[in-house]
SEVEXPA-760483 format. One record per residue: residue number from 1; residue in three letters; x, y, z of N, C-alpha, C, O in turn. Coordinates in pm, whole numbers, plus 50000, padded with zeros to 5 digits. Layout:
% SEVEXPA-760483
seq,type,nxx,nyy,nzz,caxx,cayy,cazz,cxx,cyy,czz,oxx,oyy,ozz
NUM,ALA,X,Y,Z,X,Y,Z,X,Y,Z,X,Y,Z
...
% end
This chain:
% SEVEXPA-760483
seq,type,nxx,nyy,nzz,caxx,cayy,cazz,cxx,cyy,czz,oxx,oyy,ozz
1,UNK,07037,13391,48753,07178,13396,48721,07253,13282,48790,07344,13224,48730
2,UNK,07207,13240,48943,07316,13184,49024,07235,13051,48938,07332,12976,48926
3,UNK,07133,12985,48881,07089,12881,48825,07118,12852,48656,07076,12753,48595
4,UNK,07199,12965,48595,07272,12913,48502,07432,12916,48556,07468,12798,48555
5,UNK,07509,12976,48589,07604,12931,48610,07629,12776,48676,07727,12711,48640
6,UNK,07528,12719,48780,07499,12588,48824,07541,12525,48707,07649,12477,48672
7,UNK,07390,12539,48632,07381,12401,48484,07494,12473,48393,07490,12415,48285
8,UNK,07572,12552,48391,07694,12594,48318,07826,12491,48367,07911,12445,48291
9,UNK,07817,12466,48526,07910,12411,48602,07876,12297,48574,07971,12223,48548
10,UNK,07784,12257,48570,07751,12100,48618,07753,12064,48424,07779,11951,48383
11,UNK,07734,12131,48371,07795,12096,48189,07929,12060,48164,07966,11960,48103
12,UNK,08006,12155,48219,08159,12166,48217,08211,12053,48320,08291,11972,48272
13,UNK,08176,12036,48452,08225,11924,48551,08257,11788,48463,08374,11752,48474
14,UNK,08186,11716,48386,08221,11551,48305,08309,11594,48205,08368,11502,48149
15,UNK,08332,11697,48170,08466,11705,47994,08544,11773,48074,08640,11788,47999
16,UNK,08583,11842,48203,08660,11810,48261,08728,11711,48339,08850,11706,48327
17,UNK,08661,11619,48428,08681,11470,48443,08754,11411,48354,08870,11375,48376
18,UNK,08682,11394,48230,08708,11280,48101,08877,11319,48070,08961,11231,48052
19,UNK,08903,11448,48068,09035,11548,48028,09102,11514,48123,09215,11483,48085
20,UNK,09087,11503,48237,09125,11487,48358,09216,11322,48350,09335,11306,48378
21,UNK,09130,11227,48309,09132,11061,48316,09285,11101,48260,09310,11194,48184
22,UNK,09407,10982,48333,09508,10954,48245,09503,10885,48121,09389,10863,48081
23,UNK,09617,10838,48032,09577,10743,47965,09652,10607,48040,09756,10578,48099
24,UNK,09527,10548,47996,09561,10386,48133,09705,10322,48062,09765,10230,48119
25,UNK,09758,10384,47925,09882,10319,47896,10004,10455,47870,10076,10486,47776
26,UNK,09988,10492,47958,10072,10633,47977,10205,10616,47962,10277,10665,47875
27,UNK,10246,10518,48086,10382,10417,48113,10462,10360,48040,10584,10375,48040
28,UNK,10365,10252,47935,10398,10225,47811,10415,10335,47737,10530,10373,47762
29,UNK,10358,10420,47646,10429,10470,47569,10534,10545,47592,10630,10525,47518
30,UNK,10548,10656,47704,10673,10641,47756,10796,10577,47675,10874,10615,47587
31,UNK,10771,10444,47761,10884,10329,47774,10867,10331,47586,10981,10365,47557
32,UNK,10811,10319,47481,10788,10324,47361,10893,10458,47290,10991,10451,47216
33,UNK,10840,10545,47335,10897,10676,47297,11048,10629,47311,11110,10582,47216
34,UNK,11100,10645,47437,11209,10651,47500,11301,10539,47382,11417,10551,47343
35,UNK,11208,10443,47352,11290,10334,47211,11293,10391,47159,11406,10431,47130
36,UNK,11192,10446,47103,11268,10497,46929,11353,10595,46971,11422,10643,46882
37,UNK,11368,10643,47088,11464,10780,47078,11603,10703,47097,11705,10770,47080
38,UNK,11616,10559,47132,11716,10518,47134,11748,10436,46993,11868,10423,46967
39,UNK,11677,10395,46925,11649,10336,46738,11703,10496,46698,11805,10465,46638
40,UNK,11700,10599,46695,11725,10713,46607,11884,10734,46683,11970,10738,46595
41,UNK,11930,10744,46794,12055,10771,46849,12147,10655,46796,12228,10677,46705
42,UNK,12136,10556,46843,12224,10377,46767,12224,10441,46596,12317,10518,46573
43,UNK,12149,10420,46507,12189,10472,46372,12229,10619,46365,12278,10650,46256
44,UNK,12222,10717,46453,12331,10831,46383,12463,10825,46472,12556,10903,46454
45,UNK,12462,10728,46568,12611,10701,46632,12630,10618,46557,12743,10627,46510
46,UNK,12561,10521,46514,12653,10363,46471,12702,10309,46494,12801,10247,46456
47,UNK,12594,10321,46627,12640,10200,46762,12522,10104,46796,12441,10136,46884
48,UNK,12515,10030,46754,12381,09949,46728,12314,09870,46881,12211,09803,46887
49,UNK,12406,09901,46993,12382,09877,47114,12233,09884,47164,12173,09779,47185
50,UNK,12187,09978,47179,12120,10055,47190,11971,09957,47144,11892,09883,47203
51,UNK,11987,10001,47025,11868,09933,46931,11900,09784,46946,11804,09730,47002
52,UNK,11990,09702,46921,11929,09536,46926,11931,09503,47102,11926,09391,47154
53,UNK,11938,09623,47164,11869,09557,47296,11756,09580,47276,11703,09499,47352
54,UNK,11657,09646,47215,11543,09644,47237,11476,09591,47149,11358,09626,47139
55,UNK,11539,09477,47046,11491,09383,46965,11468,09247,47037,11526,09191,47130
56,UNK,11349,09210,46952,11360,09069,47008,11428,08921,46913,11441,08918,46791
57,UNK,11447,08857,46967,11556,08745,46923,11527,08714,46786,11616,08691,46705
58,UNK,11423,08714,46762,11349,08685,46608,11293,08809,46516,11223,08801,46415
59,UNK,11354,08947,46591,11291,09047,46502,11279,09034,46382,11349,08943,46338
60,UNK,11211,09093,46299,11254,09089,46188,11228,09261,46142,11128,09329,46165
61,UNK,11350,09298,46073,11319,09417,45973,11335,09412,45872,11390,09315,45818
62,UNK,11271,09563,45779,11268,09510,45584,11308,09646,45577,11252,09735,45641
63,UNK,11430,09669,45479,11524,09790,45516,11445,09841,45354,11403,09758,45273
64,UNK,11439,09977,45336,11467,10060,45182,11509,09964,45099,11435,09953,45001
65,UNK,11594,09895,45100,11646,09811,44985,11611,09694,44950,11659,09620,44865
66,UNK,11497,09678,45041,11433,09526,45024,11523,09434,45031,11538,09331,44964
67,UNK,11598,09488,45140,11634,09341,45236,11577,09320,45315,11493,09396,45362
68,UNK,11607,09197,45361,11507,09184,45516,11632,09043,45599,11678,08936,45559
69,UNK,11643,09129,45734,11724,09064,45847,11645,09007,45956,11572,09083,46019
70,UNK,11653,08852,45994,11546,08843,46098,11662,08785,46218,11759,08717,46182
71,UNK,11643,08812,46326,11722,08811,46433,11855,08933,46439,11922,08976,46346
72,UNK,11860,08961,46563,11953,09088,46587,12107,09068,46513,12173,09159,46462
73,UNK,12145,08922,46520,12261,08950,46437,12255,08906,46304,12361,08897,46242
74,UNK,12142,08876,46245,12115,08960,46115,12114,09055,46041,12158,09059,45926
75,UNK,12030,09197,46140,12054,09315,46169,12172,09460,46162,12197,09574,46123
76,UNK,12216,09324,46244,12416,09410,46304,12468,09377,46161,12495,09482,46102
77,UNK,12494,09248,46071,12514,09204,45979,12513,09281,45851,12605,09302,45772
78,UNK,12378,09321,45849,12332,09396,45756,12388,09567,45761,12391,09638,45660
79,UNK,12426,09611,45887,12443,09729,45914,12570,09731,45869,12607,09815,45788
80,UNK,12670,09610,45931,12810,09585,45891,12833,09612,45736,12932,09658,45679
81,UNK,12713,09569,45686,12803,09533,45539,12761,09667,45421,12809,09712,45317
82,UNK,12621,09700,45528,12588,09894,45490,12751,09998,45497,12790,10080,45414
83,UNK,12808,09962,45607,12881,10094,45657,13023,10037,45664,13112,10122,45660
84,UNK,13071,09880,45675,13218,09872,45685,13278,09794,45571,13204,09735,45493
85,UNK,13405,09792,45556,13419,09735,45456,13439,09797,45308,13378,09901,45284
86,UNK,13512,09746,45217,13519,09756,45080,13444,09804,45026,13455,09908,44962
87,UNK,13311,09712,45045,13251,09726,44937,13102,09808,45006,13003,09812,44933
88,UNK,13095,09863,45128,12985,09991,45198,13002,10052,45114,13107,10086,45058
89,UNK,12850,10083,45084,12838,10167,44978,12827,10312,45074,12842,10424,45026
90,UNK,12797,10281,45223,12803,10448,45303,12881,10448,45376,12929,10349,45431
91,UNK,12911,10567,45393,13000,10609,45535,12971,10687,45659,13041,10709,45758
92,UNK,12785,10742,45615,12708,10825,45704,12582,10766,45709,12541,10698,45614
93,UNK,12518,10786,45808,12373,10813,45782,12325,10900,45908,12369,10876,46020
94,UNK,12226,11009,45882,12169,11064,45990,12027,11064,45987,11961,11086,45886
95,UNK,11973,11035,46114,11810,11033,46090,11731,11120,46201,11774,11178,46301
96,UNK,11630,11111,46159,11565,11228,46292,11386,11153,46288,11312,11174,46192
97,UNK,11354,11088,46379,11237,11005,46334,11139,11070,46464,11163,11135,46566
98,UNK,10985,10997,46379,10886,11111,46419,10781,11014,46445,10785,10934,46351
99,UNK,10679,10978,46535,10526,10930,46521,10474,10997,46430,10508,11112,46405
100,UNK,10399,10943,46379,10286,10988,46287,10071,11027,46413,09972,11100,46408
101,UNK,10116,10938,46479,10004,10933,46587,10011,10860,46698,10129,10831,46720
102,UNK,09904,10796,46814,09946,10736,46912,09931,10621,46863,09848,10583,46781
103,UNK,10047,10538,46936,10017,10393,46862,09929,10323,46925,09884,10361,47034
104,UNK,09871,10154,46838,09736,10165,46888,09834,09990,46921,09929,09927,46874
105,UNK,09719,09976,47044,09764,09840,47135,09659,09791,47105,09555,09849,47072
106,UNK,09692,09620,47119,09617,09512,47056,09649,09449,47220,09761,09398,47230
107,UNK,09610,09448,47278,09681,09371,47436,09797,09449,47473,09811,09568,47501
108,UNK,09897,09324,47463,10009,09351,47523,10106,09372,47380,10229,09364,47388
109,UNK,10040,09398,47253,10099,09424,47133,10108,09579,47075,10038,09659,47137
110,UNK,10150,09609,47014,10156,09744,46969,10199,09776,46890,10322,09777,46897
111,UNK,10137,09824,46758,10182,09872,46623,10165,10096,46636,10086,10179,46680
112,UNK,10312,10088,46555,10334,10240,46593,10364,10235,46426,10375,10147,46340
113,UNK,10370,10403,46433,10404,10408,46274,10444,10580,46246,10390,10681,46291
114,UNK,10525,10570,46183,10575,10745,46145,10698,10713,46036,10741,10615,45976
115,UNK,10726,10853,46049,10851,10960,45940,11000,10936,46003,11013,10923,46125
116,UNK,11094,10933,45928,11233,10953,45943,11262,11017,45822,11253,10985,45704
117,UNK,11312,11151,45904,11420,11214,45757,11563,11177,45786,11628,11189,45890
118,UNK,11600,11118,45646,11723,11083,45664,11809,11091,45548,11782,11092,45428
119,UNK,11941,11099,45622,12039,11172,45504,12143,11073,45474,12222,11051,45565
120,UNK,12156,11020,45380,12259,10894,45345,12394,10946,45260,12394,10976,45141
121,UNK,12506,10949,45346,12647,10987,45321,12712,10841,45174,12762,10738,45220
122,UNK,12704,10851,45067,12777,10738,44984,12924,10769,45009,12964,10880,45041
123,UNK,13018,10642,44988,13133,10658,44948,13175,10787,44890,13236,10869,44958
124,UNK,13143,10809,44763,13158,10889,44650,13137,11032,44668,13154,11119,44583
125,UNK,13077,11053,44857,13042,11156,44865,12915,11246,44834,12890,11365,44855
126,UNK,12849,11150,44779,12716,11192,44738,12615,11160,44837,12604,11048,44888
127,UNK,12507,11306,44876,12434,11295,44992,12274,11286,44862,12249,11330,44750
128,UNK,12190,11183,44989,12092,11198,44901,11978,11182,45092,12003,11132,45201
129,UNK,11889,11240,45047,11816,11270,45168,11678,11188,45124,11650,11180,45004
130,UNK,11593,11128,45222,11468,11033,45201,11366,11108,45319,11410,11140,45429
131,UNK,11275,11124,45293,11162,11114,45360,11124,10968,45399,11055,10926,45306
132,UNK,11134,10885,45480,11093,10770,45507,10978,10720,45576,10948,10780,45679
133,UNK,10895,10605,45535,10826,10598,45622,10850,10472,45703,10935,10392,45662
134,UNK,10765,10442,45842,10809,10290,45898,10737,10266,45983,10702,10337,46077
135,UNK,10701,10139,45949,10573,10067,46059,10646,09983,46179,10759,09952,46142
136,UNK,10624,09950,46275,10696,09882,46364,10578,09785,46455,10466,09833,46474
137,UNK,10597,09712,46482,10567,09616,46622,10587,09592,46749,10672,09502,46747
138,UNK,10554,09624,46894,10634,09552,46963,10553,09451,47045,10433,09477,47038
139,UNK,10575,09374,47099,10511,09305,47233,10550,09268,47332,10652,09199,47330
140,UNK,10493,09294,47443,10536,09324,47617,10577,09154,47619,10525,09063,47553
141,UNK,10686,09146,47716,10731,09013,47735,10802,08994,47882,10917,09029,47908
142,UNK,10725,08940,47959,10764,08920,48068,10780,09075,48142,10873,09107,48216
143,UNK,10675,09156,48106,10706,09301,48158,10807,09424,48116,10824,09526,48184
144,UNK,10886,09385,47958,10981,09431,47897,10920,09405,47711,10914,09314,47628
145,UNK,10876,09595,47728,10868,09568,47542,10987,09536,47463,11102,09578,47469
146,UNK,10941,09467,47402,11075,09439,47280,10982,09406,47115,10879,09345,47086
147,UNK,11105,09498,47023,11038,09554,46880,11060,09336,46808,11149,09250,46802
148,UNK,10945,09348,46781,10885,09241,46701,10965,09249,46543,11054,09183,46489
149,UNK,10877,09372,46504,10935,09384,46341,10927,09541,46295,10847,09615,46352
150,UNK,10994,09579,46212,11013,09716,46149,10983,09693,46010,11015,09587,45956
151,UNK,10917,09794,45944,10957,09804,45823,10966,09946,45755,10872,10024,45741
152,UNK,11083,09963,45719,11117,10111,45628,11099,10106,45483,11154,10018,45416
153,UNK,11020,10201,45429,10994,10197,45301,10991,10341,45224,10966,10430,45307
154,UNK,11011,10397,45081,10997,10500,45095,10905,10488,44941,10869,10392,44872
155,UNK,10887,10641,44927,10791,10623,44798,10868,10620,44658,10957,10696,44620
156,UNK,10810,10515,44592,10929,10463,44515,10923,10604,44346,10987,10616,44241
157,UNK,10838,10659,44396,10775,10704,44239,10845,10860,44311,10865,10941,44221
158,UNK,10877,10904,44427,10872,11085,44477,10965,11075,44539,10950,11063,44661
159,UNK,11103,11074,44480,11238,11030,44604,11331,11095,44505,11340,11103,44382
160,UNK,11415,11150,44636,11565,11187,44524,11622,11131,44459,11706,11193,44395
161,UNK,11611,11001,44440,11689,10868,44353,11613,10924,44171,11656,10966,44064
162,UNK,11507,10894,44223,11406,10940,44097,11424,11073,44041,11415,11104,43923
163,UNK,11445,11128,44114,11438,11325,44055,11616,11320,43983,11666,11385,43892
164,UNK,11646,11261,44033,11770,11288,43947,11801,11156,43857,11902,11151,43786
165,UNK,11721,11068,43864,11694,10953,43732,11689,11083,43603,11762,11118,43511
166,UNK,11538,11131,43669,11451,11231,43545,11536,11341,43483,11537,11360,43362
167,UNK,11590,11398,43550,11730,11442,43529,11824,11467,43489,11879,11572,43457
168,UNK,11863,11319,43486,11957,11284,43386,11903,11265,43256,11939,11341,43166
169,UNK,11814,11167,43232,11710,11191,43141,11690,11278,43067,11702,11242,42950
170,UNK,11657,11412,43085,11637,11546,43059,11751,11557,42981,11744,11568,42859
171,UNK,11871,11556,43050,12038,11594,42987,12045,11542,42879,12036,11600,42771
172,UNK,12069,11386,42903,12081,11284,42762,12000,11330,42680,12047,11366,42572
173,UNK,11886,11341,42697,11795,11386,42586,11808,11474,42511,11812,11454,42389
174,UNK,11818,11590,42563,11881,11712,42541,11967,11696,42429,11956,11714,42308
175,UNK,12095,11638,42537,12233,11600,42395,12207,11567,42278,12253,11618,42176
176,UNK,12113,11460,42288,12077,11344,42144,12010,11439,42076,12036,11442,41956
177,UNK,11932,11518,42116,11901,11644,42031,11968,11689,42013,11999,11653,41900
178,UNK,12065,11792,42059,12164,11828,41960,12272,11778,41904,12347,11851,41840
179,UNK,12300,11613,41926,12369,11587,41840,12343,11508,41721,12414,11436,41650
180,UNK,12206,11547,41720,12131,11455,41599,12106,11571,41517,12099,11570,41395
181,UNK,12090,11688,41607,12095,11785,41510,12230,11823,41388,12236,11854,41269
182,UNK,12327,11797,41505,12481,11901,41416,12480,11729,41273,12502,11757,41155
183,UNK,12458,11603,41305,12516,11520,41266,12399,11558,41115,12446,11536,41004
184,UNK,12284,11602,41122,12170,11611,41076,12237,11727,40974,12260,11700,40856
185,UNK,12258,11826,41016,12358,11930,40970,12467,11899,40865,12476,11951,40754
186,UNK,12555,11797,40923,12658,11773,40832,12638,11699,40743,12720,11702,40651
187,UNK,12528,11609,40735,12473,11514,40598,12410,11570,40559,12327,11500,40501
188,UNK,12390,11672,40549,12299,11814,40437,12370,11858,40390,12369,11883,40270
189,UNK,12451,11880,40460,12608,11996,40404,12668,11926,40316,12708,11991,40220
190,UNK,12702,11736,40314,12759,11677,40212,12678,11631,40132,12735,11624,40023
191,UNK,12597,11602,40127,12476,11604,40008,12486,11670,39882,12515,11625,39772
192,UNK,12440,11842,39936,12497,11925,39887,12633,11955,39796,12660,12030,39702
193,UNK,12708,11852,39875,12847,11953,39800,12901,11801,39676,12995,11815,39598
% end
């Protein structure tokens, strides 16, 4: 008995160890996390503070709309002309963003990647909500990560834009049926008479 519990112990002792080991980039992600939690706070304040400090001078991002801003006041630019102004097509946006897994380091580089649900306020009052997805970059610089590049994209074929394309679709269609019908109707009726 006391010679299996031994080789029972001495089985269990190394996958406890291994469980045990930190991860040697613990610190970093951290400091990673702690960004995007400040990238998700800057866009539902709409205070962009936040986020182009932790850009770097040449970021570049590629927004849903297939734009793309490279340097932070590109960025701010682009946000400006999203939300102020005449011709902003919004007046809200709220997001709530997520890893998808741990991100994986190349050195002192690091590609991360996940979900944002997000809810886009139009002028007009019309809310339309996205499942988003977004790849990002950063690389350590002088001992300070800073985001390389972003890109947000969503699925162009499974989105609320689309479901209510189809939608509408459906309606019109609909109509033209019945008004091909009544019109169908009344050139029978004068035929007839």
């Amino acid at each position: 008995m006391k010679s299996t519990i031994l080789l029972f112990g001495l089985l269990i002792f190394p996958l406890t160890t291994i469980a045990a080991e930190e991860d040697p980039r613990a610190t970093d992600r951290e400091v990673l996390r702690a960004m995007l939690a400040d990238f998700e706070t800057s866009l539902n304040e709409k205070n962009l503070e936040k986020l182009l400090g932790h850009l770097d001078d040449q970021a570049v991002m590629s927004f849903m709309t297939t734009e793309t801003a490279v340097g932070k006041e590109a960025v701010k630019a682009y946000y400006d002309k999203m939300f102020k102004g005449d011709d902003a097509p919004l007046t809200d946006h709220k997001t709530k963003a997520s890893l998808d897994t741990k991100a994986i380091f190349h050195g002192d580089t690091i590609v991360a990647s996940g979900r944002t649900n997000d809810i886009f306020t139009l002028k007009d009052g019309s809310i339309y909500k996205f499942n988003t997805r977004w790849v990002a970059s950063a690389v350590k610089k002088q001992g300070n990560w800073k985001v390389v590049s972003v890109d947000f994209s969503v699925d162009p074929f499974k989105n609320i834009v689309m479901e209510e394309l189809q939608s509408k679709v459906w309606t019109y269609a609909i109509m033209a049926f019945i008004v091909g019908l009544i019109v169908a109707f009344f050139i029978g009726c004068t035929r007839k008479n």
